[in-house]
RODO-2510 file (C-alpha; in nm, 4 decimals, decimal comma):
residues 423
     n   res          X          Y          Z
     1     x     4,1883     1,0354     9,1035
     2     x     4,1415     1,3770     9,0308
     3     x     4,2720     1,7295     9,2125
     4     x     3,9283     1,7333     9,4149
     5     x     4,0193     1,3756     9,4980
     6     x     4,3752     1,3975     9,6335
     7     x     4,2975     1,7300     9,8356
     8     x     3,9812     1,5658    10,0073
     9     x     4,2400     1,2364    10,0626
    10     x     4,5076     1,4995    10,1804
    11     x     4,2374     1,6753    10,4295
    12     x     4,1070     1,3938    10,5770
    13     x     4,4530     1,2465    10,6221
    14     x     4,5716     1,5194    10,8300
    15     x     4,2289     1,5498    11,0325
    16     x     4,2842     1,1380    11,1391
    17     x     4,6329     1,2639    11,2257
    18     x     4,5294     1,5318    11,4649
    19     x     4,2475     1,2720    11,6124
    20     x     4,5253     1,0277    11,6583
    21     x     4,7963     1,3104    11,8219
    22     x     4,4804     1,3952    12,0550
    23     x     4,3462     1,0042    12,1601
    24     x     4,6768     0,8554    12,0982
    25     x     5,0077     1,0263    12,1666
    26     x     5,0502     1,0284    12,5176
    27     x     4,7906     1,3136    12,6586
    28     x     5,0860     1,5626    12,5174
    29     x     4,8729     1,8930    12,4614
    30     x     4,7178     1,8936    12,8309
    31     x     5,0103     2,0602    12,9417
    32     x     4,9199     1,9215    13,2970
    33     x     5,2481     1,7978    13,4357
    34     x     5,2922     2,0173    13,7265
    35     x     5,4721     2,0080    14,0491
    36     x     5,2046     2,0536    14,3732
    37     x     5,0183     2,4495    14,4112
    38     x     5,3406     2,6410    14,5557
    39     x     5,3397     3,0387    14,4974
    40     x     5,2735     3,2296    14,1671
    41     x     5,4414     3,4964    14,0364
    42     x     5,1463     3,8107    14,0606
    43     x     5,0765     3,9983    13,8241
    44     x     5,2808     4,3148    13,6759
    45     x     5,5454     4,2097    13,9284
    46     x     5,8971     4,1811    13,7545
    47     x     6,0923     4,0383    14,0301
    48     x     5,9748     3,8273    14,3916
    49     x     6,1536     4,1321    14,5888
    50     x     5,8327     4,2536    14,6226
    51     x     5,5999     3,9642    14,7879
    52     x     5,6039     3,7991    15,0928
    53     x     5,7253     3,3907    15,0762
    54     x     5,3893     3,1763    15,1294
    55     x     5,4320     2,9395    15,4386
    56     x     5,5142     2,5833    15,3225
    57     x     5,5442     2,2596    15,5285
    58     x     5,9184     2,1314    15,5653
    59     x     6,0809     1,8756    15,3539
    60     x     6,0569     1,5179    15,4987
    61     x     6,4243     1,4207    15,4081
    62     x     6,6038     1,6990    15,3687
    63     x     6,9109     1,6277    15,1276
    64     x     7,2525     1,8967    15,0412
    65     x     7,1981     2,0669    14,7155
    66     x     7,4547     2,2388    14,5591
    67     x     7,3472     2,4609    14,2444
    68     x     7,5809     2,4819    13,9466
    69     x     7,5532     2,7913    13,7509
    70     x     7,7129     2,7847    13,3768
    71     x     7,7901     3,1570    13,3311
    72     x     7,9143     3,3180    13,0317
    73     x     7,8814     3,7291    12,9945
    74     x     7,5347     3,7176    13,2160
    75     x     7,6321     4,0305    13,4636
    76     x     7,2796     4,1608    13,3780
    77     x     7,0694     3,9023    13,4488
    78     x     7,2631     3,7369    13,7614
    79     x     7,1830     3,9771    14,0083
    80     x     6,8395     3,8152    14,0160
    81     x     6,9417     3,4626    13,9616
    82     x     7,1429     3,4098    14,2514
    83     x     6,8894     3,6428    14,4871
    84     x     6,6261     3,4246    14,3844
    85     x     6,8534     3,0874    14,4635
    86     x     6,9497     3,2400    14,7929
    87     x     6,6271     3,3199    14,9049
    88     x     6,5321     2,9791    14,8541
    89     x     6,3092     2,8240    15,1617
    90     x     6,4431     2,4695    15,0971
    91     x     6,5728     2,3532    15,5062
    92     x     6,8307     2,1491    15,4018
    93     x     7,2214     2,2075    15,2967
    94     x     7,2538     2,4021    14,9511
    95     x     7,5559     2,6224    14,8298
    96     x     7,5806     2,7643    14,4623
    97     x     7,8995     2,7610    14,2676
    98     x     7,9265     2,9526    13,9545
    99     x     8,1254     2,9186    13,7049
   100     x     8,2473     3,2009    13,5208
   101     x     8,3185     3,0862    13,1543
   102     x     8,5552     3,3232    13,0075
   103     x     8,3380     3,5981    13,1056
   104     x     8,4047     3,9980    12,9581
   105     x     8,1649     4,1692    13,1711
   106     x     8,2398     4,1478    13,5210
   107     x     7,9635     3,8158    13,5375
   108     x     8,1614     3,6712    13,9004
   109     x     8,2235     4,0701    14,0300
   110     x     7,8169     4,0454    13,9710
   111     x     7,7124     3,7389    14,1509
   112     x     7,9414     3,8061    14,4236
   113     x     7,8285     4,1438    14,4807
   114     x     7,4692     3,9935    14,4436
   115     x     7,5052     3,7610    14,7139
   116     x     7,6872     4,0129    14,9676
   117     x     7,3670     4,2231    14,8980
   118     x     7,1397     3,9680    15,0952
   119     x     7,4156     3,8312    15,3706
   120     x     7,4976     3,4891    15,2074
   121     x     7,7903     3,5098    15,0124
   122     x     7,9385     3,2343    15,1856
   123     x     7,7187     3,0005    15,0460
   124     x     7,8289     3,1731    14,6760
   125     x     8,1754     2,9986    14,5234
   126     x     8,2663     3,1489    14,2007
   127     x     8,4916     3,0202    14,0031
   128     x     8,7132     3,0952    13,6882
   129     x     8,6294     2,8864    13,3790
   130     x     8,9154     2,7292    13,2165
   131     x     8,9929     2,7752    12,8612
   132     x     8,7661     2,5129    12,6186
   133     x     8,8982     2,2072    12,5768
   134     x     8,8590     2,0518    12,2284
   135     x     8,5185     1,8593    12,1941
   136     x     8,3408     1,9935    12,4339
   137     x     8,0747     2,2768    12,4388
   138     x     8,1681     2,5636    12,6397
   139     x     7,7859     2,5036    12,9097
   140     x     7,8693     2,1424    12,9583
   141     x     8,2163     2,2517    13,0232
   142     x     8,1895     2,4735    13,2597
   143     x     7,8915     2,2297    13,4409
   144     x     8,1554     1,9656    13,4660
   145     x     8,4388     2,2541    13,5805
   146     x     8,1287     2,2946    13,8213
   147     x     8,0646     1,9552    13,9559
   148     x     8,4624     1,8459    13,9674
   149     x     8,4767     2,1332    14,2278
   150     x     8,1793     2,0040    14,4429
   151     x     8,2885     1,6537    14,4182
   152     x     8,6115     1,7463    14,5905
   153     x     8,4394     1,9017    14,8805
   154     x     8,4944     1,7240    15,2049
   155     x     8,0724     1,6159    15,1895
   156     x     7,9882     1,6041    14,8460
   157     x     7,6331     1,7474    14,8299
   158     x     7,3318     1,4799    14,7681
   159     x     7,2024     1,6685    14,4183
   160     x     7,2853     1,8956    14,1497
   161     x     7,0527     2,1494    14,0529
   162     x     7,1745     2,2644    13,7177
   163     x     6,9994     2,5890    13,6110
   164     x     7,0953     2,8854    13,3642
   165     x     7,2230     3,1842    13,4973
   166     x     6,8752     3,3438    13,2925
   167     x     6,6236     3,1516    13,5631
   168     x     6,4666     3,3066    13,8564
   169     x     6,3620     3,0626    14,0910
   170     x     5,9837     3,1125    14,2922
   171     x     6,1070     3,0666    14,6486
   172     x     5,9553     2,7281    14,7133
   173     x     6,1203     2,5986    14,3695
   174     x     6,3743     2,3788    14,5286
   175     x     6,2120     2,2546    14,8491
   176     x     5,8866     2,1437    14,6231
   177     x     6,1817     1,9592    14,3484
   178     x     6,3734     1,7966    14,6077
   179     x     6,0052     1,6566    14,7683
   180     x     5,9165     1,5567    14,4436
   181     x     6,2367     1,3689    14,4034
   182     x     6,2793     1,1939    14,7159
   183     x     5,8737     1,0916    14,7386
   184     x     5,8693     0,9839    14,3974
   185     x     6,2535     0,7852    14,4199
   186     x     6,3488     1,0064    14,1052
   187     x     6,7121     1,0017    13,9767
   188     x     6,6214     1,3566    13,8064
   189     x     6,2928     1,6021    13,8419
   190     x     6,3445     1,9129    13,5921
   191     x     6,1208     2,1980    13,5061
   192     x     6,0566     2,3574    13,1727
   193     x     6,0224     2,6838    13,3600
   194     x     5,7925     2,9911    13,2336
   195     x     5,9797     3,1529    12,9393
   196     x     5,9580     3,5382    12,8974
   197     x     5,6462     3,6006    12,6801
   198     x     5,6064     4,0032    12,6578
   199     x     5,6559     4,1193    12,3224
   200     x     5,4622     4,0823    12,0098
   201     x     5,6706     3,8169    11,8619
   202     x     5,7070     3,6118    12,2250
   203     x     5,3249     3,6110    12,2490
   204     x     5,3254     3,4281    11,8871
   205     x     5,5895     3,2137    11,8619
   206     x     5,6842     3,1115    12,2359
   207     x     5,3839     2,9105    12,3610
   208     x     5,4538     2,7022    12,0351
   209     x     5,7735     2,6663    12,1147
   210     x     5,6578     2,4725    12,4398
   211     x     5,3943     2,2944    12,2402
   212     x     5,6293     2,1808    11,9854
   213     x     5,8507     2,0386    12,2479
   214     x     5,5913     1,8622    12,4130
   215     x     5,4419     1,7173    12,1066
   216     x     5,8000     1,5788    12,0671
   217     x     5,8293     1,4709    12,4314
   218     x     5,5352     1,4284    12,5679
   219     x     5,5571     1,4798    12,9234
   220     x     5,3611     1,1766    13,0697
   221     x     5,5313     0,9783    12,8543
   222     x     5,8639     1,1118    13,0046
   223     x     5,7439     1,0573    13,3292
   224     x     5,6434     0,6939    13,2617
   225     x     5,9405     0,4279    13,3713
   226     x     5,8129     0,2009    13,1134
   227     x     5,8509     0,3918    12,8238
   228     x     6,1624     0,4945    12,6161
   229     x     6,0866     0,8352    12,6146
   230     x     6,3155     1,0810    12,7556
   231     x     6,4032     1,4255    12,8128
   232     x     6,4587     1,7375    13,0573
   233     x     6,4512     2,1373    13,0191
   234     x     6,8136     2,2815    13,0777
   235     x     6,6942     2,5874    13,2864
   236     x     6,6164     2,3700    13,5794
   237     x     6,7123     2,0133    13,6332
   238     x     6,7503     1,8324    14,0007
   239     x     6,9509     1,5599    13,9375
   240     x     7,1108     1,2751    14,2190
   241     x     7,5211     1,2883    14,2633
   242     x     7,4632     0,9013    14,2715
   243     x     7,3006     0,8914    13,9361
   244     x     7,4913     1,1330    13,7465
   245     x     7,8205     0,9093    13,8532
   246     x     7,6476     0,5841    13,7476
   247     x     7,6008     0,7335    13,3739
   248     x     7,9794     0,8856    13,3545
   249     x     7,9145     1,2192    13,4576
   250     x     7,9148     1,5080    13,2438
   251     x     8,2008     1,4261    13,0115
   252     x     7,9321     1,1434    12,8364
   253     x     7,7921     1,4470    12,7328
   254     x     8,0275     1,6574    12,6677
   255     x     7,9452     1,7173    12,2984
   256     x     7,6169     1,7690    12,2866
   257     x     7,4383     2,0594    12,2049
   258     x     7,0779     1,9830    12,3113
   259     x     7,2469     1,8214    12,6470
   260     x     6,9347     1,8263    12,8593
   261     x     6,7697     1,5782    12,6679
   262     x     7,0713     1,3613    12,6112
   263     x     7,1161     1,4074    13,0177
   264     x     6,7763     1,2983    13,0870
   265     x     6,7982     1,0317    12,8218
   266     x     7,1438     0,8298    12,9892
   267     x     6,9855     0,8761    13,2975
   268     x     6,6634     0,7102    13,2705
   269     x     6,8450     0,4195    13,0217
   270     x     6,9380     0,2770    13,3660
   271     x     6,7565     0,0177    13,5403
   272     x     6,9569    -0,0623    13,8743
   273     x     6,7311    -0,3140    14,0760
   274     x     6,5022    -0,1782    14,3131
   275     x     6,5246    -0,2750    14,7116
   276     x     6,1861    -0,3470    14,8033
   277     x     6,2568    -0,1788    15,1199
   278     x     6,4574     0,0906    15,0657
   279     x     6,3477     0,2012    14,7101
   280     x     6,6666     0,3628    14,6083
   281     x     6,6377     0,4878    14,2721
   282     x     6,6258     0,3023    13,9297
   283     x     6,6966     0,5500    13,6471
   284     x     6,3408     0,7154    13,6850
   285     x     6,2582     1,1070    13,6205
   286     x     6,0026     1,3714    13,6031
   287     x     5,9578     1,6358    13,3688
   288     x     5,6890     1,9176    13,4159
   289     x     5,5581     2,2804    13,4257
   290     x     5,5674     2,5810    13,6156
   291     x     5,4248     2,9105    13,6098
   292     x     5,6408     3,0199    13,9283
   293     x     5,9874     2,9599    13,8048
   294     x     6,0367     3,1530    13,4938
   295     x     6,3402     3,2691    13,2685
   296     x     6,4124     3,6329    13,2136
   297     x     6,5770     3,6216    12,8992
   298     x     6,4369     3,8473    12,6241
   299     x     6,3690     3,7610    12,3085
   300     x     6,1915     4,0849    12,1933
   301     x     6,2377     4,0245    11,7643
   302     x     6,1985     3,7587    11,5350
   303     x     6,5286     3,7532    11,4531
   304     x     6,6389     3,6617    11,8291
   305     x     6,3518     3,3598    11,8268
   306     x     6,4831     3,2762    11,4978
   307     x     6,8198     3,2595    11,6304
   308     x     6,7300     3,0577    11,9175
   309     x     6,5743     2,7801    11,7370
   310     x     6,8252     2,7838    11,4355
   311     x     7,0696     2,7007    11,6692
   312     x     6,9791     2,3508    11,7473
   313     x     6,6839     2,2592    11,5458
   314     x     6,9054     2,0613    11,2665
   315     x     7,1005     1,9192    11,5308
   316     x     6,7964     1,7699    11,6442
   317     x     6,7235     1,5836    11,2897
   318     x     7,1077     1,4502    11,3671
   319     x     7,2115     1,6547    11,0469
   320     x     7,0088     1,4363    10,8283
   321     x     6,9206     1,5874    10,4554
   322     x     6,6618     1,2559    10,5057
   323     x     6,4653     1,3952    10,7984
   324     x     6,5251     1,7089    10,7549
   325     x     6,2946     1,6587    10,4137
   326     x     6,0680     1,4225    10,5929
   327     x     6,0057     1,7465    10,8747
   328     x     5,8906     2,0054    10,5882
   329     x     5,6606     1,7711    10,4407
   330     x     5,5361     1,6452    10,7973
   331     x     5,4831     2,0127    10,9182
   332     x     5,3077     2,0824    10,5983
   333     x     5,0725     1,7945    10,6350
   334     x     4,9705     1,8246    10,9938
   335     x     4,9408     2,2107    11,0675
   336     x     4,9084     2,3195    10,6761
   337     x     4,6768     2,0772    10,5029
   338     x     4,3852     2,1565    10,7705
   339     x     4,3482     2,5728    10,7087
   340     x     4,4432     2,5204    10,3200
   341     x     4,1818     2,2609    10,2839
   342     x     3,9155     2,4384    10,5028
   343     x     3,9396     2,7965    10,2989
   344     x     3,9702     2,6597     9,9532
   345     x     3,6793     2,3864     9,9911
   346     x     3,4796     2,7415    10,1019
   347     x     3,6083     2,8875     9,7981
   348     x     3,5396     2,5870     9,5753
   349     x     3,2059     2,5101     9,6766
   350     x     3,3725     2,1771     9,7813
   351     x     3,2041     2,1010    10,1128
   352     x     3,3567     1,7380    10,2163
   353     x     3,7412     1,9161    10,1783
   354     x     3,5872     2,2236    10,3536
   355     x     3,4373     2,0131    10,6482
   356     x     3,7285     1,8080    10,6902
   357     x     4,0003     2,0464    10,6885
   358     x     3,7628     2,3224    10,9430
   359     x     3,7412     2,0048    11,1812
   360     x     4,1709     1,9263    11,1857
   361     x     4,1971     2,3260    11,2052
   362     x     3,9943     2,3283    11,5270
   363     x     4,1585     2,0112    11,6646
   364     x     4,4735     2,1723    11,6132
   365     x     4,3716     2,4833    11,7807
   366     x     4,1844     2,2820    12,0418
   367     x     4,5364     2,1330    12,1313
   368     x     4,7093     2,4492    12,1093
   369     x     4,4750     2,6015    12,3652
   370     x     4,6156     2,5044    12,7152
   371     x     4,9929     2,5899    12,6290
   372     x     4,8555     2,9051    12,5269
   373     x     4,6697     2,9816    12,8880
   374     x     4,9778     2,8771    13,0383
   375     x     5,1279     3,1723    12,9293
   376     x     4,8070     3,3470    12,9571
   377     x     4,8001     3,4647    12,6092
   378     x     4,4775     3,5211    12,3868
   379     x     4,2975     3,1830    12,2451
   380     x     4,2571     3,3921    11,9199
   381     x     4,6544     3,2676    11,8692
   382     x     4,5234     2,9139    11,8963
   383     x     4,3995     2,9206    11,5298
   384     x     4,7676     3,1211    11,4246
   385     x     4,9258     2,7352    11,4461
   386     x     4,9578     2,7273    11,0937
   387     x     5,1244     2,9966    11,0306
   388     x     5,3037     3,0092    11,3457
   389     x     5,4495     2,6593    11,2153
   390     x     5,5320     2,7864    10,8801
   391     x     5,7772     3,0248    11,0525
   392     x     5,9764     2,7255    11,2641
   393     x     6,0064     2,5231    10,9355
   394     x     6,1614     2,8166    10,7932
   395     x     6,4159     2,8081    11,0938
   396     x     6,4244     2,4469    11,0654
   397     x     6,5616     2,5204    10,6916
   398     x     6,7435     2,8170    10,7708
   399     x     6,9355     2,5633    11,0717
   400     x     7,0524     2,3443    10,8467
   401     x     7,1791     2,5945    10,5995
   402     x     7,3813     2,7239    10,8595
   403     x     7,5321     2,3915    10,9428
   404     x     7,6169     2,3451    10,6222
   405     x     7,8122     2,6435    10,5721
   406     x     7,9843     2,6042    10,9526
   407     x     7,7716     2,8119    11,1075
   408     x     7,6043     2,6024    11,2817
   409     x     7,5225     2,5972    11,6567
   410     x     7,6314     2,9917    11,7296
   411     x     7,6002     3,0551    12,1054
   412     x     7,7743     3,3671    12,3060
   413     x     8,0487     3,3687    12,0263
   414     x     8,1523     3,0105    11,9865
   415     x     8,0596     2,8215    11,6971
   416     x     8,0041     2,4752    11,7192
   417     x     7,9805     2,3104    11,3695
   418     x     7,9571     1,9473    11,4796
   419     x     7,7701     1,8512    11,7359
   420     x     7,6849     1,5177    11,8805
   421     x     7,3287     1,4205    11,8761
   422     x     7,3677     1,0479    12,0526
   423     x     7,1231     0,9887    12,3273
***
C-alpha cells in the first residue's frame, strides 16, 4: 500500500469514527441535558442585582439544604456568591457555611459582610479552615471541615449543595435542583454551570472544554441507572446527607483531585433496593446544563486556560506514560486526520482523501455546533476543532511534564504531586 493508500485508509478511518461518536456514543454532542425553563441571565447584565426574580410554583417536598462553600483567598468573587445563594427562592430550610481555608485576604470578613448587606447573615456560618492534614487536598478538606460542622447540628440538613465560592447561582437554581431531585428519587443532581466565556481565548477554547468533557461523559449516559457511566461538575452538585454517609463521606475522597467525578462515581456504584412504595433512592444521579447558573471566574489568557487544564488533565490518564501516548495519537486521529486529509487531497488532486476527510471535518464541526450556541459564540469556531484540539494535547503533554517534575496539580499555592485517580 502506498502513501495515497494509507492517507485515504487514515481519512476514512477517522470519518467512520466521527459517524460512530454521532449514531453511537450516547447522543453526547446534543448538549440537551437541561433542568426545566427557569430564568436566564439577560444580556450585558453582569450580576442578577439588576432583574426582577420570575414567579415560580413552590417545591412539592420541601427538604433543609445547607450549602458548603470551600473558600480559599476568594474575597473578590464572594460578595456575589453568597448574594446570589441568599437570594435564593427555594421555600424550604437552607443555611450556608463557609469554610475559610487558610485564607490571606480577608475571604470570611467578605462573606460576612456580604451577607449583612442583604439581612441574612444568620443563615451565613463561617468558619476557620484547619491546617491540611497529610493526604488530603486542601477543597475536599475544607468540604469535609464543612459537612462535620453541619452534621453536628441539632437537625442535620436533608442535602448538601457543594458549590465553588466562583458560582453565581440564577435565583430559581436550588428550588428547580432540589425538584429535580426529589421527583426523579436522585441521590445527586449537579450542574456544569455556564463558564465565563468573554475574552478572545475563552470564546476558543472554553466551549471545547465542555465538549471535551461531554464526549468523555456523556450526559445521558450519566443520567442512565443502567449504565456505568459516571460523573458530576464541582461548581454545583446537590447531593442527599443519606447518600453521601452510605459511600463514607468525604474522606473516601479525600485524595482526589478531579473529586466531582470520583463523588458522582461512589455514589451511583450503589444499588440499595428500591421500596416499591416509597421509592427512596438507589444510587441514581443527574448531570446537566445551564445557561442561568454561571461561574465568574476569569480566564482572560492562554496561559490561565492552559493552567487550568494542565492541572488535572494527566491525572485523568491515572499518570499513565501508556494512555497518555494512546491520547496524542487518538486526538490526532479523530480531530486531525479529517482537515489534513480534506486540504491535501485538494492540493493533490486526490479526490476520495479530499471527500472523505471534508465529510469527518463537517461531522466534527456539526457536533461542535450546539456547545458552541450554548455559549452563544460564532459557528465559524465550529470548524477551529482541530486546532482548538491541538492546543489541549499540548496541555495534555505539558500536564504530564509537570507531574513528572513535581509540579503537578498546582492550585492556590499547594502542590499536589500525587493524586489519587480511583473511582
Amino acid at each position: 500500500m502506498g502513501l495515497a493508500g494509507i492517507g485515504l485508509g487514515l481519512t476514512v478511518l477517522s470519518l467512520l469514527i466521527w459517524v460512530g461518536l454521532i449514531v453511537f456514543w450516547g447522543q453526547f454532542w446534543r448538549a440537551d441535558q437541561r433542568l426545566e425553563a427557569g430564568d436566564q441571565l439577560p444580556e450585558n447584565k453582569s450580576t442578577r442585582e439588576d432583574f426582577t426574580h420570575p414567579p415560580i410554583h413552590p417545591s412539592t417536598h420541601p427538604r433543609s439544604i445547607c450549602a458548603i462553600i470551600p473558600a480559599r483567598n476568594e474575597a473578590d468573587l464572594l460578595p456575589i456568591t453568597v448574594r446570589s445563594l441568599l437570594r435564593q427562592t427555594y421555600p424550604g430550610q437552607f443555611s450556608i457555611i463557609l469554610v475559610d481555608d487558610q485564607s490571606t485576604d480577608g475571604t470570611g470578613e467578605a462573606a460576612q459582610q456580604a451577607a449583612e448587606m442583604v439581612g441574612q447573615a444568620d443563615r451565613l456560618t463561617v468558619i476557620s479552615g484547619q491546617p491540611l492534614p497529610a493526604g488530603w487536598t486542601g477543597k475536599l478538606w475544607a468540604m469535609e471541615q464543612g459537612v462535620r460542622h453541619a452534621q453536628q447540628r441539632p437537625s442535620p440538613p436533608d442535602y448538601f449543595l457543594f458549590t465553588d465560592a466562583d458560582i453565581e447561582h440564577s435565583p430559581t437554581n436550588l428550588q428547580q435542583l432540589a425538584d429535580k431531585a426529589e421527583q426523579n428519587h436522585l441521590d445527586l443532581a449537579s450542574l456544569m454551570v455556564l463558564l465565563r466565556c468573554q475574552s478572545f481565548w475563552e470564546k476558543l477554547l472554553i466551549p471545547a472544554f465542555v465538549f471535551f468533557f461531554q464526549l468523555l461523559y456523556p450526559f445521558p449516559w450519566v443520567n442512565n441507572p443502567a449504565k456505568k457511566t459516571a460523573a458530576a461538575a464541582g461548581g454545583c452538585i446537590l447531593i442527599r446527607r443519606q447518600a453521601l454517609d452510605r459511600i463514607g463521606g468525604i474522606q473516601v475522597l479525600r485524595n482526589a483531585l478531579i473529586d466531582d467525578c470520583s463523588l458522582a462515581a461512589a455514589v451511583k456504584s450503589t444499588h440499595p433496593p428500591i421500596h416499591p412504595s416509597t421509592h427512596p433512592p438507589s444510587g441514581k444521579i443527574w448531570l446537566g446544563l445551564t445557561q442561568s447558573t454561571r461561574s465568574l471566574r476569569p480566564y482572560p489568557s492562554l496561559q490561565t486556560i492552559w493552567d487550568m487544564v494542565a492541572r488535572t488533565a494527566y491525572t485523568q490518564l491515572g499518570y499513565s506514560p501508556l494512555l497518555l501516548l494512546g491520547t496524542v495519537l487518538g486526538m490526532g486521529l479523530v480531530y486531525l486526520v479529517s482537515p489534513v486529509g480534506a486540504v491535501w487531497g485538494v492540493i493533490a488532486g486526490d479526490w476520495g482523501v479530499a471527500i472523505a476527510g471534508l465529510a469527518g471535518w463537517l461531522l466534527m464541526a456539526l457536533a461542535y455546533w450546539p456547545t458552541l450556541r450554548l455559549y452563544r459564540c460564532s459557528p465559524l469556531l465550529a470548524f477551529c476543532l482541530p486546532a482548538i484540539s491541538f492546543l489541549y494535547t499540548l496541555m495534555t503533554l505539558d500536564s504530564a511534564l509537570r507531574h513528572w517534575r513535581g509540579q503537578g496539580g498546582a492550585w492556590k499555592g499547594r502542590v499536589y504531586a500525587e493524586v489519587s485517580t480511583d473511582e
